[in-house]
C-alpha positions as CSV (number, residue, x, y, z in Angstrom):
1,X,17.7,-4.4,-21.4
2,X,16.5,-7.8,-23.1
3,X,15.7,-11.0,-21.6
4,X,17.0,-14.9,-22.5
5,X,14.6,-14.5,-26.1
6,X,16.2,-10.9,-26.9
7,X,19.9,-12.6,-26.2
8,X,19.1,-15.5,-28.3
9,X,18.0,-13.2,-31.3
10,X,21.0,-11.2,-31.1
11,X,23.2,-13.9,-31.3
12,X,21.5,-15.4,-34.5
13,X,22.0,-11.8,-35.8
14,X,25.8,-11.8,-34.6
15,X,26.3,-15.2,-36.1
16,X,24.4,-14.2,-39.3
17,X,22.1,-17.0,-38.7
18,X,18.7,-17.0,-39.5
19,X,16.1,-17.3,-36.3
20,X,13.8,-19.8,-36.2
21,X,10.0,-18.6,-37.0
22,X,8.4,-19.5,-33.5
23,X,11.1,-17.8,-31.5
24,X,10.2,-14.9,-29.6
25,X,12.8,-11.9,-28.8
26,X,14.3,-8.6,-30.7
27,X,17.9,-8.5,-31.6
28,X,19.5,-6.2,-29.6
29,X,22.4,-5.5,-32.6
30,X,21.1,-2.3,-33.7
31,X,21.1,-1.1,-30.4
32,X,24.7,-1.8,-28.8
33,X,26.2,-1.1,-32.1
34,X,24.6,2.7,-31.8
35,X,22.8,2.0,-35.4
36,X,19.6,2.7,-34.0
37,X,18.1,2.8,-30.6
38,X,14.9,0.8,-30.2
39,X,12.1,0.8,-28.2
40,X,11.2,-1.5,-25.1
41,X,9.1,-4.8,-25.1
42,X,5.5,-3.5,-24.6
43,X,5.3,-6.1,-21.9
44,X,7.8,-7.9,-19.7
45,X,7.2,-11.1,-18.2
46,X,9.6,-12.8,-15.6
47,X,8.9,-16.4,-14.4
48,X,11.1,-18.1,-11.3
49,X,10.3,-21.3,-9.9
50,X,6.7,-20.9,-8.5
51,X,7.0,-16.9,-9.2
52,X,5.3,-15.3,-11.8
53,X,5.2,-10.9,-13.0
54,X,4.3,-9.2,-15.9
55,X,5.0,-5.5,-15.8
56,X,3.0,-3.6,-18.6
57,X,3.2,0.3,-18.6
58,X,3.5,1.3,-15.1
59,X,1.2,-1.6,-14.0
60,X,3.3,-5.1,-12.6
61,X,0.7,-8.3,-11.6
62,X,2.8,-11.0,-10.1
63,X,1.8,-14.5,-8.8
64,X,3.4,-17.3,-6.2
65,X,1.9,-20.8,-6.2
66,X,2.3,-24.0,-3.7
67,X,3.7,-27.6,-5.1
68,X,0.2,-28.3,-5.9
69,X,-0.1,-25.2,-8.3
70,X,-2.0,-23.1,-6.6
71,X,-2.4,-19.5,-6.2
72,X,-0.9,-18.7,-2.4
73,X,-0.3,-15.1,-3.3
74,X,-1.0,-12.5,-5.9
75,X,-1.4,-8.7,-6.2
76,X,-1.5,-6.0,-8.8
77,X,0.4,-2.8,-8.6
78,X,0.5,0.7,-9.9
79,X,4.2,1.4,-9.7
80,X,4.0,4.7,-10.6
81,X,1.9,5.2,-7.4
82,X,3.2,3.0,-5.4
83,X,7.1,1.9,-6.3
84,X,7.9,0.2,-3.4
């Protein structure tokens, strides 16, 4: 599934609207109306308050900082040995 970028794109597609050139995202259309199945993002990024993860392959690095910005925690996985 698609994040807030992907969602944006498939409503300019739905709308029939053209998407502005420095927008990221893939419209989903083609996909939930079975025209053609595409593949995943080659990297997924997720960002929450002072959280930070990108997931590539089977590898996921995430990130916490304080007020001040700094790293208080961080750690990369291999999910595919470890999914937990």
């Amino acid at each position: 599934l698609g994040a807030h970028w992907d969602l944006f794109a498939t409503f300019c597609d739905l709308q029939g609207v053209a998407r502005p050139a420095d927008q990221d995202g893939v419209s989903l259309l083609p996909t939930l109306t079975g025209e053609e199945e595409q593949p995943p993002h080659d990297a997924l990024y997720w960002e929450l308050g002072p959280q930070q993860a990108i997931r590539v392959g089977d590898w996921k690095l995430y990130r916490r900082y304080d007020k001040q910005g700094r790293v208080v925690e961080e750690g990369l996985f291999d999910l595919a040995a470890d999914p937990g």
